[in-house]
C-alpha positions as CSV (number, residue, x, y, z in Angstrom):
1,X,0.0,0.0,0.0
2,X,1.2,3.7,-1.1
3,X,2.4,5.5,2.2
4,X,0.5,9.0,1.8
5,X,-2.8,6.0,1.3
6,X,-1.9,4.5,4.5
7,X,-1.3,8.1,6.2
8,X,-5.0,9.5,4.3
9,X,-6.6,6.7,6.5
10,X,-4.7,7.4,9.8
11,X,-5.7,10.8,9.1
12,X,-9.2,10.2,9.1
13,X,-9.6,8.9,12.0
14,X,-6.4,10.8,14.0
15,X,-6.5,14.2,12.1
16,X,-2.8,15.7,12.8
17,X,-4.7,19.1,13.4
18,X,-6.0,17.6,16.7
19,X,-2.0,18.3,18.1
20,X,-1.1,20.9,20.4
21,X,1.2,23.2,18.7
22,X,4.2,22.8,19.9
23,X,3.9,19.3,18.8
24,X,5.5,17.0,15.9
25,X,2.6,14.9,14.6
26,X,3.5,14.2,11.7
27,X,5.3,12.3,8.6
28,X,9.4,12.5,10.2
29,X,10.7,10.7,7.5
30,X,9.2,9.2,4.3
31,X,8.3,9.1,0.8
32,X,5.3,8.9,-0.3
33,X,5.4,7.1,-2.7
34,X,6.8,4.3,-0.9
35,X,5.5,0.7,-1.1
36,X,4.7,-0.2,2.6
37,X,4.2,-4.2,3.2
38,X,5.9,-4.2,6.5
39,X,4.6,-1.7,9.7
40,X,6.2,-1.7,12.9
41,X,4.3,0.1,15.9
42,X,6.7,1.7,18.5
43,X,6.5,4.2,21.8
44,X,9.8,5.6,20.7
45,X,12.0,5.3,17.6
46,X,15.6,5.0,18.7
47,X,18.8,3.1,18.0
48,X,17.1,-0.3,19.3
49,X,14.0,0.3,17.6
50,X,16.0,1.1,14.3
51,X,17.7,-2.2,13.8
52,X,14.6,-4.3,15.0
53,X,12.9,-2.7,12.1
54,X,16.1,-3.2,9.8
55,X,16.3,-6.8,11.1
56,X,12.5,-7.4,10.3
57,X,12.5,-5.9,7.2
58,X,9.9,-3.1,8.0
59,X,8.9,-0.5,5.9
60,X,7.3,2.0,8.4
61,X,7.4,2.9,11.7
62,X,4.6,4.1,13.5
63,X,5.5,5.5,17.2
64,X,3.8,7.4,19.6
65,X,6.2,9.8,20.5
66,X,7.8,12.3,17.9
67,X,11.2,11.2,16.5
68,X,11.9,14.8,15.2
69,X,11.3,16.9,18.2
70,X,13.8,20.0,18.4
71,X,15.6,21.4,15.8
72,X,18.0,19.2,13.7
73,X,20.9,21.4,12.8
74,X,22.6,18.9,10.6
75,X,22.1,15.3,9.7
76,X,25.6,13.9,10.4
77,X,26.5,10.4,11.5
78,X,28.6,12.1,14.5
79,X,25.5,13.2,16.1
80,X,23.3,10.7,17.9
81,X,20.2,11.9,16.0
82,X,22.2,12.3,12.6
83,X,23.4,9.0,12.7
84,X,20.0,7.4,13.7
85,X,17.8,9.6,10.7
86,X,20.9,8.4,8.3
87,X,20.8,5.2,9.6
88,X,16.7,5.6,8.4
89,X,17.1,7.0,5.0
90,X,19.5,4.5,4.1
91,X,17.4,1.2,4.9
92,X,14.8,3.0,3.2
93,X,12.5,3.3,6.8
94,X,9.8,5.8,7.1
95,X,8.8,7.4,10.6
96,X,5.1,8.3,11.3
97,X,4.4,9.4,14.6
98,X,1.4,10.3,16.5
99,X,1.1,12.0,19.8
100,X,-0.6,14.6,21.2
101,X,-3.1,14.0,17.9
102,X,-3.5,10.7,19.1
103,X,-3.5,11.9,23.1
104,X,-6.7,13.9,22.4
105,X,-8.5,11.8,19.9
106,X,-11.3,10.2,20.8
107,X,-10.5,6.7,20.7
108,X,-6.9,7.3,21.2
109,X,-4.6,6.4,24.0
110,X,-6.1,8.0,27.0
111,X,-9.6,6.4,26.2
112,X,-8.0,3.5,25.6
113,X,-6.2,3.5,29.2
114,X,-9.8,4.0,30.5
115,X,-11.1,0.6,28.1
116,X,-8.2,-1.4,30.1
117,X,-9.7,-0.3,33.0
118,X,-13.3,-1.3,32.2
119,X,-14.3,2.4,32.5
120,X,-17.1,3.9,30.5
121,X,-17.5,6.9,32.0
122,X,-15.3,10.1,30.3
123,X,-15.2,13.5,30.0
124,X,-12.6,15.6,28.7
125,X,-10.5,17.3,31.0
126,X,-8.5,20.6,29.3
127,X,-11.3,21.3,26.8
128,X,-9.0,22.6,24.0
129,X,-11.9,24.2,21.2
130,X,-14.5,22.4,19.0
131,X,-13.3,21.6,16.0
132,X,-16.2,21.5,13.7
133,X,-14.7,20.0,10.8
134,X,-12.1,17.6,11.5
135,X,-14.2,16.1,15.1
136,X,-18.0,16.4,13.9
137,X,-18.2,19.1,15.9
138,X,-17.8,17.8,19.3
139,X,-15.0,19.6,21.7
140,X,-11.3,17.4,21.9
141,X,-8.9,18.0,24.5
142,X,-6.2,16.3,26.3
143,X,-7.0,14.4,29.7
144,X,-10.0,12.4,30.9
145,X,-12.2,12.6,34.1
146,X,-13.8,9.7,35.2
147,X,-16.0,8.2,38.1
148,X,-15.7,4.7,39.2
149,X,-19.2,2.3,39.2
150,X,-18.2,2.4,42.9
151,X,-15.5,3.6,45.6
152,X,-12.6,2.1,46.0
153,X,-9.8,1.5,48.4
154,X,-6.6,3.2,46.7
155,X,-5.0,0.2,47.4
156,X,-6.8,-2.0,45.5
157,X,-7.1,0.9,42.9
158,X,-3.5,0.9,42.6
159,X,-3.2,-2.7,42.4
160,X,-5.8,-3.4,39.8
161,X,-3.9,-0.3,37.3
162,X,-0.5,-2.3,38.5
163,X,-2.3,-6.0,36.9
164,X,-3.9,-3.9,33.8
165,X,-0.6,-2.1,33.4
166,X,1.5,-4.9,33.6
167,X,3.5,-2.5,35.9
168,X,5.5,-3.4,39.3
169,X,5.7,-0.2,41.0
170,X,4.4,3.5,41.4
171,X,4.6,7.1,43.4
172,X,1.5,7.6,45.3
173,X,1.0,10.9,47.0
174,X,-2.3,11.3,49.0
175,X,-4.2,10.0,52.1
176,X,-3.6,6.4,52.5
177,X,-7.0,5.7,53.4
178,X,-8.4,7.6,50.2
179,X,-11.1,5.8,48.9
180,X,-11.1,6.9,44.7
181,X,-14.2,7.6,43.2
182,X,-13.7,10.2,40.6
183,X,-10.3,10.5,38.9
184,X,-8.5,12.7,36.4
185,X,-6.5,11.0,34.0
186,X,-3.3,12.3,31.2
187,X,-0.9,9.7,30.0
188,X,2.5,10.7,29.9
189,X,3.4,13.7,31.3
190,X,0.4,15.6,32.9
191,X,1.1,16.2,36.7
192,X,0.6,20.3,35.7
193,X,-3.1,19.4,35.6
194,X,-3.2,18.7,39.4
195,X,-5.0,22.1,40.2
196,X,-7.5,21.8,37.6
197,X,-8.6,18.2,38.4
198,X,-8.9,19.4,41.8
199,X,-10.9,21.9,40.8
200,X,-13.2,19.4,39.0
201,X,-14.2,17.7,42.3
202,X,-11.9,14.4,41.2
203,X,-10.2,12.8,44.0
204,X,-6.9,11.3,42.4
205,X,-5.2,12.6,38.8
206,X,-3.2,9.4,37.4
207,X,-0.4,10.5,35.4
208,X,3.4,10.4,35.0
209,X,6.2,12.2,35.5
210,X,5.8,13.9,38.7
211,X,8.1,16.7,40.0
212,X,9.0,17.0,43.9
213,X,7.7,20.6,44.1
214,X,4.6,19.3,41.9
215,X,3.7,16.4,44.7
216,X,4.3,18.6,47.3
217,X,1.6,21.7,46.2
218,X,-0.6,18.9,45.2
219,X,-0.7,18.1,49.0
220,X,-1.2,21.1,50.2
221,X,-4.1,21.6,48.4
222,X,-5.4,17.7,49.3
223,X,-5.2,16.3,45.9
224,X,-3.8,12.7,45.6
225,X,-1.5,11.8,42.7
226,X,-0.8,8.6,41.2
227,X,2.8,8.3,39.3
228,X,2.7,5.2,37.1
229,X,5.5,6.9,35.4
230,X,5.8,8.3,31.1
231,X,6.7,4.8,30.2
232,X,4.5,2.9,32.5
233,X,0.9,5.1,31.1
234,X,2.2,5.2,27.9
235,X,3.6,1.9,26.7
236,X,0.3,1.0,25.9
237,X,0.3,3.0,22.7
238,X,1.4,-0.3,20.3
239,X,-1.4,-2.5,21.7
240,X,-4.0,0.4,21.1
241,X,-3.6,1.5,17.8
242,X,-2.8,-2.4,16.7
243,X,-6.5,-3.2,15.9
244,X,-7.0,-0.2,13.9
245,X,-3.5,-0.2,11.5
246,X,-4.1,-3.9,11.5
247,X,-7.7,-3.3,10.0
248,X,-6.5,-0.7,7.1
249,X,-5.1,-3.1,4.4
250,X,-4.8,-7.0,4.3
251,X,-1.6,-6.5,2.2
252,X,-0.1,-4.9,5.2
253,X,1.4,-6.7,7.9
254,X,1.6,-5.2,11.5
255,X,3.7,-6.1,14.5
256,X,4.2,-4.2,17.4
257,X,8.4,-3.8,19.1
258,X,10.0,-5.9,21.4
259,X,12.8,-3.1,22.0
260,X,10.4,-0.4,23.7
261,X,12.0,-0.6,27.3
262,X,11.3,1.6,30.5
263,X,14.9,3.9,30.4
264,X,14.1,3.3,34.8
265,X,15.2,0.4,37.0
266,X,14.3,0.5,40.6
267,X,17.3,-0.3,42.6
């Protein structure tokens, strides 16, 4: 399948316009005229996830977060990211990458976080604008606020996120005895948005990324934060968009990476 096909159907569903605008959504690297047969789905693209694609023979890469980021001066193999977008070009490898587009989306990763955890109930929670022609209309915005069929114990709230997760540890700040009935929810990096789920009546904001100064304001105002970490909210992204890439073509094939690693070990 053509790549600028394959990236007209991603489109329709994830429109890049969704992103915040000091974002990267976009095509990194391509042409689009390539033939793509072989798509590999990736939370980062990096020197590990370069040759696992070389090594399979993969035509794209889809990842969730931006391979171009801040300015490339040069692309020189003395430079870590010269050397990988060289590395790239020369085994012919596109880079498609989706992230605060796919963030807001609905549908996208933090409604899919939500799915995992059997919960139906959303809103939005940093209502960005209405977008009339790309979302039907309806208001997009990064976050989701949530409330639980029932209380729970945070305990056995942060156990069930640890089992759906597949994650062994996390930063809890808050009441021990808290019992979680509406929460606040932004994959990734989110614990900014501490004072504004507060403000919402929720009574935890699960996120990653969390600052000392950031936990420590967030107590004093009583607001409880769970840290799963970027890489322990986010690592989800292959498994979530699988279905849909997966669905676009019968000539493609789709595998997700088995290089995507938390950078963190817990000594």
């Amino acid at each position: 399948m053509e790549l600028r096909k394959l990236l007209d159907r991603i489109r329709e569903k994830y429109p890049e316009e969704l992103q915040y605008s000091w974002d990267n959504s976009s095509l990194n690297i391509g042409d689009l005229d390539q033939d793509i047969k072989k798509v590999m789905l990736s939370l980062e693209i990096n020197d590990r996830t370069i040759d696992e694609a070389i090594e399979k023979g993969v035509d794209l890469i889809i990842s969730h977060h931006p391979f171009l980021f801040s300015k490339v001066n040069q692309i020189a193999t003395d430079t870590v990211k010269g050397r990988l977008i060289y590395k790239m070009i020369r085994h012919n490898i596109s880079a498609y990458c989706m992230h605060t587009s796919y963030d807001v989306a609905e549908g996208g990763l933090n409604d899919y976080f939500l799915d995992l955890m059997g919960i139906e109930d959303r809103q939005i929670l940093e209502v960005e604008s209405s977008l009339d022609y790309y979302n039907g209309g309806k208001e997009y915005g990064l976050g989701r606020i949530s409330r639980l069929e029932k209380p729970m114990a945070i305990g056995d709230f942060i156990g069930l996120l640890k089992g759906k997760l597949n994650i062994d540890s996390a930063r809890y700040t808050g009441p021990k005895d808290l019992m979680v009935e509406k929460i606040a929810l932004v994959t990734g990096s989110g614990a900014e948005y501490f004072e504004m789920a507060k403000s919402k009546g929720c009574d935890l904001l699960v996120t990653g990324d969390v600052k000392y100064h950031q936990a420590m304001d967030a107590i004093d105002i009583g607001m409880a934060i769970l840290d799963f970490g970027h890489y322990g909210t986010e690592h989800i992204f292959s498994e979530s968009i699988y279905e849909f890439i997966n669905s676009i073509s019968d000539q493609i094939e789709v595998l997700i990476s088995e290089e995507n690693i938390d950078p963190f070990t817990f000594v």
